[in-house]
N, C-alpha and C positions, 0 to 999 in steps of 0.2 A: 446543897442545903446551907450555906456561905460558911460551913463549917473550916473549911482549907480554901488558900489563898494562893494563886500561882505568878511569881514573878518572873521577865528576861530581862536579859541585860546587854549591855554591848562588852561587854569581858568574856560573850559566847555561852552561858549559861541560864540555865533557866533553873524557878528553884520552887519548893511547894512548903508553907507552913501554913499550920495550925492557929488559925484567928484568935481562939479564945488564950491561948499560952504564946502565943507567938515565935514557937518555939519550932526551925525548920527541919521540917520531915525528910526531905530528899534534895539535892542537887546533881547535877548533869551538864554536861558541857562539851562541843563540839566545835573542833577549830574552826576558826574562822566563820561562826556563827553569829552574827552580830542582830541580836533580836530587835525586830523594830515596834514588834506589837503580838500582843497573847489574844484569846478569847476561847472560851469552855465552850465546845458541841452540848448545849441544853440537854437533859435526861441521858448524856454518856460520860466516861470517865477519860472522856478525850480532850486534848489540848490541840485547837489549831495556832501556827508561828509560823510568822512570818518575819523573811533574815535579808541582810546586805549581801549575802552571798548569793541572791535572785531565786530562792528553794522556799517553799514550802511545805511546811514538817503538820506530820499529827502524831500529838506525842500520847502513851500512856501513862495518865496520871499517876498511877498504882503505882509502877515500879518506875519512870520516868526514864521510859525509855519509846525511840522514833517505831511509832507501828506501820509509817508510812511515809515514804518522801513525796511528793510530783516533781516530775519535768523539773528541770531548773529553767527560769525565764529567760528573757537577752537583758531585763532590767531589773536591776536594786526592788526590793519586794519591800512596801511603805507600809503596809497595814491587811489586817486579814479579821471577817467575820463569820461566823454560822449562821443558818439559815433555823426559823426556830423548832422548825419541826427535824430537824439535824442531819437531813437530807446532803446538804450544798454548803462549801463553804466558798466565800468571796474573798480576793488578794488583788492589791492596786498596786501599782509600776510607777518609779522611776522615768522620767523623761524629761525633752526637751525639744522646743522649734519642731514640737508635730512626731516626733519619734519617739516611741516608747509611750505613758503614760497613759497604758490600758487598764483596766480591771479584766479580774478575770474569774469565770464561774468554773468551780472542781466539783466531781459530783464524790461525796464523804462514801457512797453504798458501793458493793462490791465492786464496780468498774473499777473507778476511782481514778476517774481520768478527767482529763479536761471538756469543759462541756463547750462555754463560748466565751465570747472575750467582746466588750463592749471600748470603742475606739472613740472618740473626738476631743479630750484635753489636748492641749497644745503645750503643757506643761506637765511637772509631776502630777500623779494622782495621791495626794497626801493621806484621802479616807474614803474607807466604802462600807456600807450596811443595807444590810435586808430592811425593808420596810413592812412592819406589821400589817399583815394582810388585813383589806378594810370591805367592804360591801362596795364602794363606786370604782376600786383599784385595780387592777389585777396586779397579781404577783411581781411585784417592781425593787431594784436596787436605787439608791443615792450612792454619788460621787462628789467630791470636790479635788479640787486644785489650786495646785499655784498660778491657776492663769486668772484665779480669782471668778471662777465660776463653780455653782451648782449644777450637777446633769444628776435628772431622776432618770432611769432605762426598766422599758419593759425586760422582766427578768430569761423569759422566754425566747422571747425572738431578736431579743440584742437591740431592740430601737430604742433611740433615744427620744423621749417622750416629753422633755420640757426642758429650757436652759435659763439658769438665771444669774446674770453677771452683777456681783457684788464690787460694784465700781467703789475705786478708793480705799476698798478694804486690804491689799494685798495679799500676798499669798494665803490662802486657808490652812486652817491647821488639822483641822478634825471634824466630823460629822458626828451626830446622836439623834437619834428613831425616839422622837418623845410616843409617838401613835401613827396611824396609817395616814395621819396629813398634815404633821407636824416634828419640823427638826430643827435642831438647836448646831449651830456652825462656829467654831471659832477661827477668827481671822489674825493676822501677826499686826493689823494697823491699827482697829477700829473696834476689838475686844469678839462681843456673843451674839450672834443674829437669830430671831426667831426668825425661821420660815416658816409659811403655810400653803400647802396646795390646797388649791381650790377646783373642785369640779364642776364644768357647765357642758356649756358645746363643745370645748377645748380643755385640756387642762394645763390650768396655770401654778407658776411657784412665782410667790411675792415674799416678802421682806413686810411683817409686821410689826416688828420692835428689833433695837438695839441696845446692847448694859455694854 
């Protein structure tokens, strides 16, 4: 309800305050926990994080404390999102020269285990997000990397579905789900890229504007 704000840090803690007083409710910290990225399970009181120590946590906001670890990866763990009906949460990898730099689906409901892991960066995978389910879509993730490409993947079957190399931008930094055919990319050379998928015979991802 944007009532409470949850931050991490790289000092190994994560911390919850209060929006309107700004005044923090809780903190928690765990060695060697080097947070690289928060994001709220929509309608729960869960936090998914994702750490340098290649673990992915769900934490309980209430008392701030780990309700769950998964598996720890073989790489540095760069970013982590909820899926919006809070089913799945996604976490991207660490890599380099083709090794490492997966994304990877967790399923949030009782298993609570790894579902599948989507592979072809050749570099880190800096960001990954669910894309709001659309009428011509199915159910699909976006990635980016430092190899300076977008990959959209069906969320399902693990294929990758369209790639789009942002030549001259350098490494990407982040990904954001404006809608189910629209996202917003920041790169380290060349600043904020709209993309747009476009459906026809194929589906394509283009580069409509840059700020």
């Amino acid at each position: 309800d944007g009532s409470q704000l949850c931050t991490g840090s790289r000092d190994n803690s994560i911390c919850r305050w209060d929006t309107a007083t700004g005044e923090c409710l809780g903190r928690a910290a765990i060695s060697r926990n080097l947070v690289t990225h928060l994001c709220w399970v929509p309608g729960e009181p869960y936090i998914i994080q994702s750490s340098e120590d290649k673990t992915i946590r769900v934490w309980d906001s209430r008392e701030l404390q780990v309700a769950h670890s998964f598996p720890a990866k073989q790489h540095l763990q760069t970013c982590c999102d909820a899926s919006p009906d809070g089913r799945y949460c996604l976490s991207s990898s660490s890599g380099s020269a083709g090794r490492g730099g997966e994304a990877t689906l967790w399923d949030l409901r009782q298993t609570r285990s790894q579902v599948r892991e989507y592979k072809g960066h050749f570099q880190t995978t800096t960001s990954c997000v669910f894309l709001p389910w659309g009428p011509a879509l199915t159910p699909s993730i976006a990635t980016s990397s430092c190899d300076s490409t977008v990959k959209v993947w069906d969320r399902d079957t693990g294929a990758c579905l369209v790639t789009l190399c942002l030549e001259g931008s350098g490494p990407l930094a982040s990904l954001a789900a404006c809608d189910s055919s629209t996202l917003l990319c920041a790169s380290s050379a060349s600043g904020i890229h709209l993309l747009r998928l476009r459906h026809g015979t194929s589906l394509a991802l283009e580069e409509v504007a840059a700020f």
